[in-house]
C-alpha positions in Angstrom: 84.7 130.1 84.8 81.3 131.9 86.3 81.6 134.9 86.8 84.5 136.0 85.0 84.6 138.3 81.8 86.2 137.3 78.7 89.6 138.9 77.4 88.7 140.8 73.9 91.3 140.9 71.0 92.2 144.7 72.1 92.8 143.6 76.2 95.1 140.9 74.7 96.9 143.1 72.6 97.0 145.8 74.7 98.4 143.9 77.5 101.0 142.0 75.4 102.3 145.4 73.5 102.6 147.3 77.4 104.1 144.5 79.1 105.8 142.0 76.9 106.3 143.0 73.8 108.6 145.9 74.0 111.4 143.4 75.7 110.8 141.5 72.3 110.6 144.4 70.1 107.2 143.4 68.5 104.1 144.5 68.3 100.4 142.7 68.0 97.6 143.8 65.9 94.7 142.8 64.7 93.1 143.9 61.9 94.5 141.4 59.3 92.3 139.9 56.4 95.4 137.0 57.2 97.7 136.5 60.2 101.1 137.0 59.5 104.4 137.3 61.7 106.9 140.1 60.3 109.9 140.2 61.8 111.8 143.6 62.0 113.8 144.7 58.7 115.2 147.7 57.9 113.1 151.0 58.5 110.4 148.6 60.7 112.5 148.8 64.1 109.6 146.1 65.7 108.3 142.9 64.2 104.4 143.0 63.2 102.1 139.6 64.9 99.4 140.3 62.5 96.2 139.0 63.8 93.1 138.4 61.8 90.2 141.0 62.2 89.0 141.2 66.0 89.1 137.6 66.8 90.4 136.9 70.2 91.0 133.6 69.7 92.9 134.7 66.6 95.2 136.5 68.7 96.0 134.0 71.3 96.3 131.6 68.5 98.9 133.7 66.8 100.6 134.7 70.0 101.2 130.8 70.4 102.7 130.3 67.2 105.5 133.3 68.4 105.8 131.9 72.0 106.7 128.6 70.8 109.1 129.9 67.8 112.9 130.0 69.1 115.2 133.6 67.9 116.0 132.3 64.9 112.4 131.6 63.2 111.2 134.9 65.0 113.6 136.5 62.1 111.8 134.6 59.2 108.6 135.8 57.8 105.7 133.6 59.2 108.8 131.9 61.0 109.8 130.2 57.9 106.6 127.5 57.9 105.0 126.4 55.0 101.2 126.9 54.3 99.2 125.0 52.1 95.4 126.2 52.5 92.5 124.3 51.6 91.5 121.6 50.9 94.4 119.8 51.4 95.1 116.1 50.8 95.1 114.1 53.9 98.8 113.6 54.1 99.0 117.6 53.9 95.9 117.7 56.5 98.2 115.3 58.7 101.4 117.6 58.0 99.2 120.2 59.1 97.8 118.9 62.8 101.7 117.6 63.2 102.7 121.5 62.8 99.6 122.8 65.2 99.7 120.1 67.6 101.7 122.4 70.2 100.9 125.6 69.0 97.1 124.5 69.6 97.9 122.9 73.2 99.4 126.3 74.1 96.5 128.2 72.5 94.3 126.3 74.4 95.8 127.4 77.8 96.2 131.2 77.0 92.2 130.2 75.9 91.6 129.3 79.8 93.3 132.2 81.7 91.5 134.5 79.4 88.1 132.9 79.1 88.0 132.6 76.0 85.9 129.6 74.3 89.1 126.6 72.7 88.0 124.6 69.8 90.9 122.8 68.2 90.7 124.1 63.9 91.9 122.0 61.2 92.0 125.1 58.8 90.5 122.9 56.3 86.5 122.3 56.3 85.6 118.8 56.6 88.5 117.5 58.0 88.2 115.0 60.8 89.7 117.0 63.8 88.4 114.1 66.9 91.4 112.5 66.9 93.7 115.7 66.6 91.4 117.4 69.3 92.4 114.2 71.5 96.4 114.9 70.7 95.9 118.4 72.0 94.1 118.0 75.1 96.6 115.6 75.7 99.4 117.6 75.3 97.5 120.8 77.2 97.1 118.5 80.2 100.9 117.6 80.4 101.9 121.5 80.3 99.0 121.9 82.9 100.7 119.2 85.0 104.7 120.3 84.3 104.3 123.9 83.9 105.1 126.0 80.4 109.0 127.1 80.4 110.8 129.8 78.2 108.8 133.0 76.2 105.6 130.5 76.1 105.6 130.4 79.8 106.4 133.9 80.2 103.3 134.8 77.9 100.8 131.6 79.4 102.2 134.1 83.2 101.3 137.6 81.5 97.6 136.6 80.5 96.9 135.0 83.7 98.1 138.2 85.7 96.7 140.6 83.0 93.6 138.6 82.2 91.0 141.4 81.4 91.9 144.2 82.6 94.1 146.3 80.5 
């Protein structure tokens, strides 16, 4: 988009921990050598959406992963998924894109409304991603076309309105 600034790891958090995440009692920040979701637990009263360092796509990437995880994985650590890092075999590498698939498509629109650069990631270097990067533009285009319901939708709305300014 000419013209238009890009949203920085610190407008995307601040934005999400003013506007949406008190409803949801959880809190982003970045800072993390690793991402990692922490759900609350006794003497934490908010769940922690670890993000790592200052990478905005890092946060929009992990604030996918929460939009699309129902009530009951939000009270798991990392929403109860298995991670197997690098290298992986490519049964696990296809495990892996099967997992990302939506979580990518959805990164890639909270990518647009906050001008932020999408490539998809395999997590894994050397992995073929062409025909994984074909899957999620696929699956972008059809939320583009039919909208984004539920707490994705609701976050996909917040960065649009917010965009940079916060």
């Amino acid at each position: 988009m000419p013209g238009r600034s890009v949203a920085t790891d610190r407008s995307i958090a601040g934005l999400f921990n003013v506007r949406l995440g008190p409803k949801y009692a959880t809190l982003l920040i970045g800072g993390a050598e690793e991402p990692l979701y922490l759900p609350a637990a006794p003497g934490r009263s908010r769940a922690l959406l670890r993000y790592t360092r200052d990478y905005a796509r890092s946060a929009l990437h992990e604030l996918a992963h929460w939009s699309l995880a129902g009530p009951q994985r939000r009270e798991l650590v990392d929403y109860g998924y298995w991670y197997r890092p690098p290298p992986r075999s490519k049964a696990e590498q296809a495990r892996f894109f099967a997992a990302e698939l939506r979580v990518q498509a959805l990164e890639c629109l909270f990518c647009e409304v906050c001008g932020v650069v999408f490539h998809v990631s395999a997590d894994n270097i050397g992995a073929d991603t062409s025909g994984f990067a074909a899957r999620v533009e696929t699956a972008a285009c059809a939320w583009r076309q039919q909208g984004v319901k539920g707490l994705a939708g609701q976050t996909l709305r917040l960065l649009a309105q917010g965009g940079t300014h916060v």
